[in-house]
KOLRO-415124 format. One line per 8 residues: their letters; for each residue x, y, z of C-alpha. Coordinates in nm, 2 decimals, always signed. Example, Ala and Ser with C-alpha at 12.3 -4.5 7.8 and 13.67 -1.06 7.14 Angstrom:
2
AS) +1.23:-0.45:+0.78; +1.37:-0.11:+0.71
END
This chain:
470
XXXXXXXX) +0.00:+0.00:+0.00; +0.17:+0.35:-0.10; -0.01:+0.52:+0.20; -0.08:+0.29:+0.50; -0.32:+0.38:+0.73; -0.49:+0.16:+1.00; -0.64:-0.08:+0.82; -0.24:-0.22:+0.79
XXXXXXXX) -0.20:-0.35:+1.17; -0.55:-0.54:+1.17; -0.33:-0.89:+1.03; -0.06:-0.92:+1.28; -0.34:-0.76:+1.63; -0.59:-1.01:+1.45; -0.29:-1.33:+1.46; -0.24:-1.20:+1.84
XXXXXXXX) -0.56:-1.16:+1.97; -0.65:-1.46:+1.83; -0.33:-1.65:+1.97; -0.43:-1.53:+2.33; -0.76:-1.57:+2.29; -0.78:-1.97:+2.11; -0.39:-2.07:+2.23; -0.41:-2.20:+1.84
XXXXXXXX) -0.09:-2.03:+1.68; -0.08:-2.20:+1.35; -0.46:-2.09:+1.29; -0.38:-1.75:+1.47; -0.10:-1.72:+1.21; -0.31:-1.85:+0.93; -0.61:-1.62:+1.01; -0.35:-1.30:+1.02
XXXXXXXX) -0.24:-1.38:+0.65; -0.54:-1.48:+0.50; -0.71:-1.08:+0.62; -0.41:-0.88:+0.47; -0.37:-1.04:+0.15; -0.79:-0.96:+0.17; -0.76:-0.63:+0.21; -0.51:-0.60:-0.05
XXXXXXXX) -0.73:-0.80:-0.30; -0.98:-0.55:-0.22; -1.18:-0.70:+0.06; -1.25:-1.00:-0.16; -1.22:-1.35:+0.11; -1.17:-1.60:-0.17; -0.91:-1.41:-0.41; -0.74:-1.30:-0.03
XXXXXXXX) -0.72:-1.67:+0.04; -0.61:-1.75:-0.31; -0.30:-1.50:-0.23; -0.26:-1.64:+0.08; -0.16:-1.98:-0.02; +0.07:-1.82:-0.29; +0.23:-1.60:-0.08; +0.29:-1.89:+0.21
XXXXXXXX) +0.47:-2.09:-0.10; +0.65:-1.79:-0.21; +0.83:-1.80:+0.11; +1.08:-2.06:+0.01; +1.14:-1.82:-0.30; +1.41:-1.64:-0.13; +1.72:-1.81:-0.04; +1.76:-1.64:+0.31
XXXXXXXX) +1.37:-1.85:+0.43; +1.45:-2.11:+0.24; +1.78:-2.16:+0.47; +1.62:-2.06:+0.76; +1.33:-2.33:+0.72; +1.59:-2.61:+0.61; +1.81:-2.50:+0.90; +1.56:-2.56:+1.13
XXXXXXXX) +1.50:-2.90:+1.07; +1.87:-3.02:+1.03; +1.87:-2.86:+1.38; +1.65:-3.11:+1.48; +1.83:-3.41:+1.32; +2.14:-3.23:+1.53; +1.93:-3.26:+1.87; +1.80:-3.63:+1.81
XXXXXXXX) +2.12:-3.76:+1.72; +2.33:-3.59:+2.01; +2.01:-3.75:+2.26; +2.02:-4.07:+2.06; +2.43:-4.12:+2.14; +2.38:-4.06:+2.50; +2.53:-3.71:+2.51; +2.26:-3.49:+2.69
XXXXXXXX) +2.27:-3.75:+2.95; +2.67:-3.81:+2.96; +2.67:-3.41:+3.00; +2.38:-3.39:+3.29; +2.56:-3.69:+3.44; +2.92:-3.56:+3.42; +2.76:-3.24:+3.58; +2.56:-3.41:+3.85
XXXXXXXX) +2.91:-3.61:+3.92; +3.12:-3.33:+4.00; +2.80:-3.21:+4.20; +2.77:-2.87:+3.96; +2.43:-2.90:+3.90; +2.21:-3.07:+4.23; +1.98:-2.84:+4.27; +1.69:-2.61:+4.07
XXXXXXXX) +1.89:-2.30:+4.14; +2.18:-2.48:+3.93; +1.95:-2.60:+3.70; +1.83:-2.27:+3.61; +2.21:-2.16:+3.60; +2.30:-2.37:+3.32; +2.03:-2.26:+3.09; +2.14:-1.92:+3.17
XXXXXXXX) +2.47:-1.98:+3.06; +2.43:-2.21:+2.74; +2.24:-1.92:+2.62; +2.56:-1.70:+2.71; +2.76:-1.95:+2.54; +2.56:-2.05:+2.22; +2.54:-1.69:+2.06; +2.57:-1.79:+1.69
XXXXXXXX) +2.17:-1.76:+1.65; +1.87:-1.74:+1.89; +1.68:-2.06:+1.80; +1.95:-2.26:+1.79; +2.05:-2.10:+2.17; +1.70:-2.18:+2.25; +1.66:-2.55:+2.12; +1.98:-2.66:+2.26
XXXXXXXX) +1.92:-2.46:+2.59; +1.60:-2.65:+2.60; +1.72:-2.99:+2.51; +2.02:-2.94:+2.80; +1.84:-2.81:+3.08; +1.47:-2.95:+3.05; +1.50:-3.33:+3.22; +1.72:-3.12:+3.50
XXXXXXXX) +1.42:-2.89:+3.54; +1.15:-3.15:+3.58; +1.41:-3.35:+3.81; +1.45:-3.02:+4.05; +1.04:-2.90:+4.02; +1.10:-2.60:+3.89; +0.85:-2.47:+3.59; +0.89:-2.54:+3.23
XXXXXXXX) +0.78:-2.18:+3.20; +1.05:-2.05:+3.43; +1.27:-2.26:+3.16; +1.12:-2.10:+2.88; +1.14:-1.76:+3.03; +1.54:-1.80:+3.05; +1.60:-1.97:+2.71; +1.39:-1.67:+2.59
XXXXXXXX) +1.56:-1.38:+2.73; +1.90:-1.51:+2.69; +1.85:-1.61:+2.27; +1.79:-1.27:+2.10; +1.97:-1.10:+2.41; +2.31:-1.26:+2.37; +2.25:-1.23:+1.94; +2.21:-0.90:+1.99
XXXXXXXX) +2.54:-0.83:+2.12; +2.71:-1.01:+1.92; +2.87:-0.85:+1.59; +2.97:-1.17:+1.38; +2.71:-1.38:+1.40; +2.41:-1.40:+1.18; +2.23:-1.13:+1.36; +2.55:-0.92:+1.35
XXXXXXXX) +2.59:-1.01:+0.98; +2.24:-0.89:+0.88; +2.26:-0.56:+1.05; +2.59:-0.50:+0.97; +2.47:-0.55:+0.60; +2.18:-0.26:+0.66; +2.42:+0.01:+0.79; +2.66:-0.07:+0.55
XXXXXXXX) +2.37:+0.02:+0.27; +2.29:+0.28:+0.48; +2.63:+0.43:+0.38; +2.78:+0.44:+0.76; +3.18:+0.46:+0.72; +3.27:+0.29:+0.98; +2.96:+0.00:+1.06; +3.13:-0.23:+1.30
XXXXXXXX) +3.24:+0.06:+1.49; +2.86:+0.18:+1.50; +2.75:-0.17:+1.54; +3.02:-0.22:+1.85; +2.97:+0.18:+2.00; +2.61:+0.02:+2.01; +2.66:-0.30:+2.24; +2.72:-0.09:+2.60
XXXXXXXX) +2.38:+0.12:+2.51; +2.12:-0.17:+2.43; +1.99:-0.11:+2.74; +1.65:-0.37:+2.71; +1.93:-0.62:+2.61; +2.12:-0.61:+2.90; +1.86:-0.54:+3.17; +1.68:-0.89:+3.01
XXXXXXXX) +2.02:-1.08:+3.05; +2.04:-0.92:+3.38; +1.72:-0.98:+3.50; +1.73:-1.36:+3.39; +2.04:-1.36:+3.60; +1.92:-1.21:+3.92; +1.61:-1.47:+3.88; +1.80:-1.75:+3.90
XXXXXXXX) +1.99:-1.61:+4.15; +1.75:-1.47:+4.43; +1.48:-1.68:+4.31; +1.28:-1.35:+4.14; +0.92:-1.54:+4.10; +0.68:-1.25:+3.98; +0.26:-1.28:+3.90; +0.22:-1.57:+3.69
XXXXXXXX) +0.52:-1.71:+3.76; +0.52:-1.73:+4.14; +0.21:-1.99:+4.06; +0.35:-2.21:+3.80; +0.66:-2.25:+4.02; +0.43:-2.38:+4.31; +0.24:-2.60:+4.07; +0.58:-2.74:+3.94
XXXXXXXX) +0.69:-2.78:+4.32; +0.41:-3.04:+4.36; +0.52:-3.22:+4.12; +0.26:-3.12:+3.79; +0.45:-3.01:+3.47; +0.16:-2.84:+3.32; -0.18:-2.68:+3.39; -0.50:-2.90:+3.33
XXXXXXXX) -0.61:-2.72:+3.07; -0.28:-2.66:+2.89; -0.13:-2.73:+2.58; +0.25:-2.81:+2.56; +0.35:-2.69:+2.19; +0.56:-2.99:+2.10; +0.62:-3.36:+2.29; +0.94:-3.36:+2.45
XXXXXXXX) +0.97:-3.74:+2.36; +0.98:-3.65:+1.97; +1.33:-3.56:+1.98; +1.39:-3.83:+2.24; +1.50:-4.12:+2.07; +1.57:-4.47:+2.23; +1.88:-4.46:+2.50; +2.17:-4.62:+2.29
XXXXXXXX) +2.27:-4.92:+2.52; +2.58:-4.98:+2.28; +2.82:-4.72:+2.44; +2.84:-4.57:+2.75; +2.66:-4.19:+2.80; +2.97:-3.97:+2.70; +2.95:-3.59:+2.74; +3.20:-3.53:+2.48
XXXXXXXX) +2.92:-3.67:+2.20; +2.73:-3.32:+2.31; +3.04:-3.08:+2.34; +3.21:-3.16:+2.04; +2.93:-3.10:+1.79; +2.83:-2.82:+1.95; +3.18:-2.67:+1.98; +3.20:-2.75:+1.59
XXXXXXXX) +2.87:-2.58:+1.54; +2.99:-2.23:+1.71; +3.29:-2.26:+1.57; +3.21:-2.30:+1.16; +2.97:-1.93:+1.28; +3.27:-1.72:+1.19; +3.46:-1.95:+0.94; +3.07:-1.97:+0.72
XXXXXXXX) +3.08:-1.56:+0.75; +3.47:-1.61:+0.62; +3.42:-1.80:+0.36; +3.03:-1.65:+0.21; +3.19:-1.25:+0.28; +3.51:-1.35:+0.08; +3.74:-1.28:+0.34; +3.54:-1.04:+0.49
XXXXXXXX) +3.31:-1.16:+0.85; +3.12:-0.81:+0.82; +2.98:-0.93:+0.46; +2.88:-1.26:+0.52; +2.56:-1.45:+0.47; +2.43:-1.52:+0.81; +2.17:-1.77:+0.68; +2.39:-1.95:+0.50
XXXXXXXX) +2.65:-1.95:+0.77; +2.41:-2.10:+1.04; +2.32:-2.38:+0.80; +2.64:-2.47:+0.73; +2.73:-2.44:+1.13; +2.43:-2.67:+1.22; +2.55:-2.91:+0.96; +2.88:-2.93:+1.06
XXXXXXXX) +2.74:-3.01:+1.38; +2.58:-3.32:+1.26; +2.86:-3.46:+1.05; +3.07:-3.43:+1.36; +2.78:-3.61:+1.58; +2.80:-3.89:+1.28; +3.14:-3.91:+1.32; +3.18:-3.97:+1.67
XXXXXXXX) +2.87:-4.23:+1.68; +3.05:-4.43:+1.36; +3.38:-4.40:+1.54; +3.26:-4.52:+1.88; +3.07:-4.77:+1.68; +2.76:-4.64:+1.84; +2.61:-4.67:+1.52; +2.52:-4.75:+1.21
XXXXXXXX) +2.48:-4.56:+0.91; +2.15:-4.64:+0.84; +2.06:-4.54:+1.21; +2.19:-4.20:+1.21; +2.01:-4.13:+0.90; +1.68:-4.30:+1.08; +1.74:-4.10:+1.36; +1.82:-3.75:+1.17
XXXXXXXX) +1.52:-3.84:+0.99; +1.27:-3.83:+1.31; +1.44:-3.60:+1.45; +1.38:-3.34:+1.13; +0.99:-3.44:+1.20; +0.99:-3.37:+1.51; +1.05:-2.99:+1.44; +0.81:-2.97:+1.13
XXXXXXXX) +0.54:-2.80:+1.33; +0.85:-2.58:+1.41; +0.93:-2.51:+1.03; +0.56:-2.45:+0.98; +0.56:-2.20:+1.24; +0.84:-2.02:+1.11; +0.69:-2.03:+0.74; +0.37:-1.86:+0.83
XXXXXXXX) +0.54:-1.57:+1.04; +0.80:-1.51:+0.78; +0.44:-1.50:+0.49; +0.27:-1.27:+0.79; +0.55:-1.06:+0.78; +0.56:-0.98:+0.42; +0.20:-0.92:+0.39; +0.27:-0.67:+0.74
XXXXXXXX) +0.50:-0.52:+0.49; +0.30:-0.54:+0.18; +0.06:-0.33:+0.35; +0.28:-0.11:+0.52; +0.23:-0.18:+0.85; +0.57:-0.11:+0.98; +0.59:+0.23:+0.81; +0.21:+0.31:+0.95
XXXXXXXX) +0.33:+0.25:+1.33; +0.66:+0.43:+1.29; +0.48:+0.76:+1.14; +0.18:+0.75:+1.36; +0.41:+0.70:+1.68; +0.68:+0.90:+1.64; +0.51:+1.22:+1.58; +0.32:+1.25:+1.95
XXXXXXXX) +0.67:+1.32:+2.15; +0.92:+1.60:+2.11; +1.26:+1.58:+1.93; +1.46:+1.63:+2.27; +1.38:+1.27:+2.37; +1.39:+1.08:+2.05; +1.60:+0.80:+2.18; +1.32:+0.61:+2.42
XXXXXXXX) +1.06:+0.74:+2.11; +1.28:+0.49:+1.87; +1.30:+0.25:+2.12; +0.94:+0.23:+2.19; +0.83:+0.30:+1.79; +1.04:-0.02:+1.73; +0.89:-0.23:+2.04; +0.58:-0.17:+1.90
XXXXXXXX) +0.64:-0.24:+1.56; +0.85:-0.57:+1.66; +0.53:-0.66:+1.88; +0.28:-0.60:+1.63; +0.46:-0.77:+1.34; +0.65:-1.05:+1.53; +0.99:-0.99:+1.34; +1.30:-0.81:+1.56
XXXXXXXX) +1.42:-0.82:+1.18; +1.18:-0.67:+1.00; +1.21:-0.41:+1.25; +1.50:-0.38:+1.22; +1.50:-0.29:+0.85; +1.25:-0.09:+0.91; +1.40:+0.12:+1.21; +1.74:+0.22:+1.14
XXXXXXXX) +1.69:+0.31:+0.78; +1.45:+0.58:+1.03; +1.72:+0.66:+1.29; +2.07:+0.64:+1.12; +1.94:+0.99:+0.91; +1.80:+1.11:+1.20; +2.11:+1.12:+1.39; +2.32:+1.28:+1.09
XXXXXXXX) +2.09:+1.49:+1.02; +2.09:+1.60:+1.38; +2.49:+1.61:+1.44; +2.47:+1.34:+1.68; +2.66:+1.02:+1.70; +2.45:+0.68:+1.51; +2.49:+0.44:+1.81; +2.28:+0.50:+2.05
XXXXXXXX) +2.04:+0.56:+1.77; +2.12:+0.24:+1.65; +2.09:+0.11:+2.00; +1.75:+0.25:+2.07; +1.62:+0.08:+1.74; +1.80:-0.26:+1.82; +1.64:-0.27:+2.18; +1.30:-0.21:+2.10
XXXXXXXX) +1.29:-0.48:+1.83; +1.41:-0.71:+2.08; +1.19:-0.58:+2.34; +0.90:-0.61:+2.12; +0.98:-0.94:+1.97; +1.02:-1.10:+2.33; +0.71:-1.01:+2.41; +0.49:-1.10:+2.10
XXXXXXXX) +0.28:-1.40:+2.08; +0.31:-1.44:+1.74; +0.70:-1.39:+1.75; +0.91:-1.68:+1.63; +1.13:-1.67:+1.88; +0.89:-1.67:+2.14; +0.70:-1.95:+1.97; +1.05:-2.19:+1.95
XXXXXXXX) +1.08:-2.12:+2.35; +0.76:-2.29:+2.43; +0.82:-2.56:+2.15; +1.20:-2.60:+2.33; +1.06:-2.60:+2.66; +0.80:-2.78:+2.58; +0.53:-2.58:+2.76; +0.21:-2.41:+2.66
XXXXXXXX) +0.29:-2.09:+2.49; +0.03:-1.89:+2.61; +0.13:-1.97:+2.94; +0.50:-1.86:+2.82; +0.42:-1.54:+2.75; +0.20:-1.44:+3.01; +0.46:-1.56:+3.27; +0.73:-1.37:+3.07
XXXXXXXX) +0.60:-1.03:+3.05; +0.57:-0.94:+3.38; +0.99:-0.94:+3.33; +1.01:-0.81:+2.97; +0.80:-0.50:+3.11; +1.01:-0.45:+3.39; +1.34:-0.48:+3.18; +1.17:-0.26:+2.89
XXXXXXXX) +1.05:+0.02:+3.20; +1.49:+0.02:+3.25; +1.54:+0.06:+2.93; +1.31:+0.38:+2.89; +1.48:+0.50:+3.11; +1.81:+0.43:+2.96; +1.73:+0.59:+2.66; +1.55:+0.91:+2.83
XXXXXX) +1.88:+0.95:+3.03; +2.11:+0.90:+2.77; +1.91:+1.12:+2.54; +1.97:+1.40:+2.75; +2.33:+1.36:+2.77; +2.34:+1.43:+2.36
END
């Protein structure tokens, strides 16, 4: 639409409301597609539907989805196999051994730091988070939302902050189209100012620590206490026991057939940017990278398995196999956000939020405006990176135009996608922390926003403060 008006955010609040109100997301999702593509065909239901089930196809159009999709599901082949050779339990074992992790407390300490530690993209942080720390969570009675809560705000958080991975990679690529001399330097001068990124890690941190329980979560934690992983009426978004192959009685549980492929994993991040930015990190395909990563990963889980004998050919491919259809409903999920995401943008909906937001507050505080114009979008759309490339083309000009340094600009614009996307229902990421969790999501996010409010009310803040130091 050349002139969005209203009409533009009734897909993505339609998909939420109806998220909240059925817990249905794939319908929720569907439902959100099916009413932009009908108000771009002109109000008519059946061609809208017609565009809808184009549009959903034309997804896998674009090499960046298509990796993204295919990625998702080798990433699932990668967390079968690893539980199929024994290593989630040779890890939890080796931990409970040296007495590391014996309690919830520690339990809730480990998926705080595999999130640290796994930075190269946020679902693969949250699925391997998830797949570490979940039988330790049900072992100690603390909540699978508490779990989900954590994996959540440590994913995107840690990405974030990161320059060469494939979140650093894509945004890197937008300021260097934006003409920026120097974008690592903005990207880097940005890390110390993302203020909701670091109040989330924080706050994760200081819950695990003093045992921070607030509203909905204070209940689910005394539920899980007595022993019930779920509410009566819930609906866990994916069966633990998918990805959950038979225990491999050939070879003893070793840790190192979990650390090594994931070491591999984090480690072919960089060399993927290498070798896709010839030579250059900064110009890099993330996509690409992460796919290559996660595939590494499993040629080194095969490895070990054939070498340890562990295995037979035809059994790793058996066991990728389910493990790849286990996280289908995953890669359906992430299909229809990325098609409600370009009908968002076929109708302008970013565009419509930023214009109409950003002209009630004065310029003196334009920092927390940016941040809160991107929350917004992010929340409304479900997409930190369509926010993203919707945000600092926005900011960047401002702050040149205005004399002022593009970093905390940049910053402000980076924090309120995240902000926004950790607190959507129809976000991606959000959605993978349920499935990795394996909780119900509508109970995810009601327990988590209690805590990405609180972390977003710092960052306000932040940004008002900063602003005035400008």
């Amino acid at each position: 639409m050349s002139d969005p008006t209203w009409i533009s955010v009734l897909p993505p609040v339609l998909a939420i409301v109806l998220a909240i109100w059925t817990r249905q997301v794939y319908l929720s999702l569907a439902a959100g597609i099916w009413i932009g593509w009908t108000i771009l065909e002109g109000w008519n239901p059946f061609s809208g539907l017609g565009r809808s089930i184009e549009a959903s196809v034309a997804v896998l159009a674009s090499p960046g989805n298509a990796n993204v999709i295919l990625f998702t599901l080798v990433i699932g082949a990668l967390i079968a196999t690893i539980e199929g050779s024994g290593g989630v339990r040779g890890f939890v074992r080796y931990l409970e051994s040296r007495e590391w992790v014996n309690t919830g407390k520690r339990a809730q300490a480990l998926a705080w730091v595999t999130g640290l530690i796994i930075f190269i993209e946020s679902n693969i942080t949250v699925l391997v988070a998830g797949a570490v720390s979940r039988p330790l969570f049900d072992r100690f009675r603390v909540s699978r939302e508490k779990l989900a809560y954590i994996i959540d705000s440590t994913s995107a958080s840690v990405c974030i902050l990161i320059p060469l991975n494939a979140w650093g990679a894509y945004n890197l690529g937008i300021l260097t189209g934006l003409g920026v001399e120097d974008p690592l330097g903005v990207f880097v001068g940005a890390i110390p100012l993302n203020f909701y990124a670091l109040a989330a890690l924080f706050l994760a941190g200081a819950t695990v620590v003093w045992g921070i329980d607030i509203g909905p979560m204070k209940k689910a934690e005394a539920r899980a206490r007595e022993g019930k992983l779920h509410w009566a009426e819930s609906q866990p978004m994916i069966d633990e026991e998918i990805l959950s192959p038979e225990p491999n009685d050939r070879i003893p549980p070793r840790p190192v057939n979990m650390v090594v492929p994931i070491a591999v994993m984090v480690l072919m991040m960089p060399v993927g940017l290498w070798i896709t930015g010839d030579g250059d990190l900064r110009a890099g395909s993330g996509s690409t990278s992460v796919l290559w990563a996660v595939l590494s990963a499993v040629a080194a889980a095969w490895i070990l398995l054939l070498v340890q004998r562990g295995a037979t050919v035809d059994e790793l491919m058996r066991t990728a196999l389910k493990g790849a259809g286990g996280l289908v409903p995953l890669a359906l999920i992430l299909l229809l956000a990325l098609a409600l995401g370009d009908v968002a943008n076929a109708l302008g909906t970013g565009e419509y939020v930023a214009q109409v937001t950003a002209g009630f507050l004065p310029p003196f505080i334009f920092l927390p405006v940016a941040f809160l114009v991107s929350a917004g979008i992010a929340f409304s759309t479900g997409t930190s990176w369509g926010t993203f490339a919707i945000m600092l083309p926005i900011v960047v000009p401002a702050a040149v135009a205005l004399g002022l340094p593009p970093s905390p600009f940049v910053a402000a614009a980076l924090s309120g996608g995240i902000f926004g996307d950790h607190s959507s229902p129809i976000s991606d990421t959000t959605i993978i922390s349920s499935m990795a969790a394996a909780t119900d999501h509508i109970d995810h996010v009601r327990t988590q926003l209690p805590y990405a409010l609180l972390a977003a009310s710092v960052a306000t803040v932040g940004f008002a403060g900063l602003g005035w130091t400008l």
